[in-house]
C-alpha positions as CSV (number, residue, x, y, z in Angstrom):
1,X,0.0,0.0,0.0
2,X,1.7,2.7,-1.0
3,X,0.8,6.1,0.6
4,X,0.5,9.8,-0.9
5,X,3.5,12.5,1.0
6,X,1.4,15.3,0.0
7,X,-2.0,13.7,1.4
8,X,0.6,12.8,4.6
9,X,2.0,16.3,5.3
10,X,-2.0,18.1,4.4
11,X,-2.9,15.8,7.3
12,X,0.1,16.9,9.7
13,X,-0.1,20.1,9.3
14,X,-3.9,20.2,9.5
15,X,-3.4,18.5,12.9
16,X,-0.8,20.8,14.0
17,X,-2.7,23.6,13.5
18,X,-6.1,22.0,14.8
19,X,-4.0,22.1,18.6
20,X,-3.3,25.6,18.1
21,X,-6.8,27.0,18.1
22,X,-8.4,27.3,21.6
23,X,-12.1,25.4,22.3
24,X,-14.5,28.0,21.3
25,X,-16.7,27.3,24.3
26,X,-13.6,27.5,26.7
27,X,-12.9,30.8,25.2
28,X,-16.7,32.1,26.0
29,X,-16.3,31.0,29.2
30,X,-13.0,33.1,29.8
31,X,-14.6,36.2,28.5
32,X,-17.6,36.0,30.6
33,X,-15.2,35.2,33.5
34,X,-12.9,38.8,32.2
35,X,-16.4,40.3,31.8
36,X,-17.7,39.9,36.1
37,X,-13.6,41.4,36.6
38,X,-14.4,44.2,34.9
39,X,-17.6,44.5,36.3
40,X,-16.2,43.5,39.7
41,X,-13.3,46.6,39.8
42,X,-16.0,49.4,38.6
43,X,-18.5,48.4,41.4
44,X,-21.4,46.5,40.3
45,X,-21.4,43.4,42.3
46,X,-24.2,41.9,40.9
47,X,-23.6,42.2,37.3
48,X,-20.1,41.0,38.2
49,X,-21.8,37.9,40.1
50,X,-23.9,37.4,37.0
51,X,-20.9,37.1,34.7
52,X,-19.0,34.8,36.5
53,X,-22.0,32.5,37.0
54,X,-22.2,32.3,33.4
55,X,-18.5,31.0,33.5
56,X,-19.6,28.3,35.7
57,X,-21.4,27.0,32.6
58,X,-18.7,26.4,30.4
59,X,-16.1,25.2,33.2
60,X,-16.3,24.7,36.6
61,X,-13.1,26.4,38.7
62,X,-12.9,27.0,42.2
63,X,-12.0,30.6,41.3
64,X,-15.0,31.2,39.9
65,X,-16.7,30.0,43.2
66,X,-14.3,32.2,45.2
67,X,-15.0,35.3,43.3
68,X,-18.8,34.8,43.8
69,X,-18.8,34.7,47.3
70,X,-16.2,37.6,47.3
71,X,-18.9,39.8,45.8
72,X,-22.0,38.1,47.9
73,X,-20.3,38.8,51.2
74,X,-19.4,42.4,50.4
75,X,-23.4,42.6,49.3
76,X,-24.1,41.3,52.6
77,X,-25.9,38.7,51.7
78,X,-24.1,35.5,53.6
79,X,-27.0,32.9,53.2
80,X,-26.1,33.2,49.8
81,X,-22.9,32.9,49.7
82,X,-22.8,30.7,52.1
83,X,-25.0,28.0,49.8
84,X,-22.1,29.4,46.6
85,X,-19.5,27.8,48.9
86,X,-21.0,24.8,49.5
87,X,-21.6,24.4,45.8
88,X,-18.3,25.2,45.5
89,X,-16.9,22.7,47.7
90,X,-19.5,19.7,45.9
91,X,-16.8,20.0,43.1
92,X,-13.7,20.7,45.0
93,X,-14.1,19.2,48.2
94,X,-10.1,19.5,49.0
95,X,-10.4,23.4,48.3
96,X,-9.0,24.9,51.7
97,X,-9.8,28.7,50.6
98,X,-13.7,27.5,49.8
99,X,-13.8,25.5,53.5
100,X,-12.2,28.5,55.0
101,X,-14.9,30.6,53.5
102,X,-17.3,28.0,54.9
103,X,-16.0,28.7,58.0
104,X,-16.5,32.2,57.8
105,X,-20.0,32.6,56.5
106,X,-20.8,30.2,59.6
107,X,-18.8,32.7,61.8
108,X,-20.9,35.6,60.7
109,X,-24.0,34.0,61.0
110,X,-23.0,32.8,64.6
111,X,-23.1,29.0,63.8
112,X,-19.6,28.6,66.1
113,X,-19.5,25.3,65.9
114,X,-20.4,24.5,62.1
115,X,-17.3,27.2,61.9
116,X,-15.2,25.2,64.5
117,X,-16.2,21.9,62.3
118,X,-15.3,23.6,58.9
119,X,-11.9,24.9,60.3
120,X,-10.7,21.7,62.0
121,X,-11.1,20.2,58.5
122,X,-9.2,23.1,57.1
123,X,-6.1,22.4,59.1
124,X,-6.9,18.5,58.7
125,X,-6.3,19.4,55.1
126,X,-3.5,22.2,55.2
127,X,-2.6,23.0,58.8
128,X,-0.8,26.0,58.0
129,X,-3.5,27.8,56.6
130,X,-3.0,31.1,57.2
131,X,-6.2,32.7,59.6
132,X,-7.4,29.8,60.6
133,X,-6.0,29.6,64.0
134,X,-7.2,33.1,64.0
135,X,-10.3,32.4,63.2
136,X,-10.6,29.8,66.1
137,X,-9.6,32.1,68.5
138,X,-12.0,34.7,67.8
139,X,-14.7,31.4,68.4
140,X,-13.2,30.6,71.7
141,X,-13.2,34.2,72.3
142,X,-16.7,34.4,71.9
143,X,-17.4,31.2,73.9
144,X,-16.1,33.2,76.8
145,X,-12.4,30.1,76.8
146,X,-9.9,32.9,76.9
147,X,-7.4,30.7,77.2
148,X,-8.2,28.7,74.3
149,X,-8.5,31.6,71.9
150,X,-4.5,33.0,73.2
151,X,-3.5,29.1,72.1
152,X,-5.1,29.7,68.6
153,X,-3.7,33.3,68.5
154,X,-0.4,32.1,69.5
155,X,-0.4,29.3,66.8
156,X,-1.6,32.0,64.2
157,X,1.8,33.8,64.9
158,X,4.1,30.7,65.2
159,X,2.4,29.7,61.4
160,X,1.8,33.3,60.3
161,X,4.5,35.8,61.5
162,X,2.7,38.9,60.0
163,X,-0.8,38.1,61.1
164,X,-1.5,41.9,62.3
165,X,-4.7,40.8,64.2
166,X,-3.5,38.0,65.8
167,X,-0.6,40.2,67.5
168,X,-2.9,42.3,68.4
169,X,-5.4,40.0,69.9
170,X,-2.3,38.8,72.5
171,X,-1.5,42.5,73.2
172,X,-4.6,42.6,74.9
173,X,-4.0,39.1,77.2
174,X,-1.9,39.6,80.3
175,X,1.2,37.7,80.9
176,X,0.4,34.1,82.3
């Protein structure tokens, strides 16, 4: 059987060049996702919020998810983003900045120890997340366990030198 070069070297290049051309429903996707940035930086959190759940349709990304609840938690609207996260964390269940979020919507909405829960999985996962310890010690804080929340505190500085808040928080403990 003998073959044709030209037909070959039509067929490689056509290849070649097939590689070079991005999927035209990825590319959609990445302009909607550019389009809630743009909307994002000039203010309109909703139309921002819009645009990036379009994205969602053409790939799912945990950035996506994280921008979302960005926007829905500066809106003030933490049942929301709250049920964004755990969509979010349905597809990447391992996604420590999603949990932490988690974590934080349950904080704001005083659910302490769905908060605790979320960040002892956190630190299960990555346990030198950076505000997590924090984060616990504003719960024990709240819970009236002082000495708990200077543990986390002190933790949050041994993992996270520059943690502002957490120095601050042990400014304010006296000296066992």
């Amino acid at each position: 059987m003998k073959f044709n070069k030209t037909l070959i070297l039509i067929s490689a290049i056509g290849l070649l060049l097939s590689g070079c051309f991005i999927n035209p429903s990825l590319s959609a996707g990445m302009k909607k996702s550019s389009e809630g940035d743009r909307l994002f930086s000039s203010g309109n959190l909703d139309g921002a919020v819009e645009k990036w759940t379009e994205a969602l349709d053409y790939k799912q990304s945990a950035n996506l998810y994280e921008k979302i609840i960005t926007a829905l938690v500066l809106k003030n609207d933490l049942s929301e983003a709250e049920e964004w996260t755990q969509k979010g964390l349905t597809y990447f269940p391992n996604n420590v900045n999603l949990a932490f979020n988690l974590a934080l919507m349950r904080f704001y909405k005083e659910d302490l120890a769905g908060s605790m829960d979320a960040l002892e999985a956190i630190l299960g996962i990555n346990a030198y997340y950076p505000n997590a310890h924090f984060l616990k010690g504003l719960i024990h804080e709240k819970e009236g366990d002082g000495a708990s929340a200077k543990k986390e505190f002190i933790a949050e500085v041994n993992i996270n030198p520059g943690s502002r808040r957490a120095w601050q928080k042990l400014r304010g403990f006296k000296n066992d």
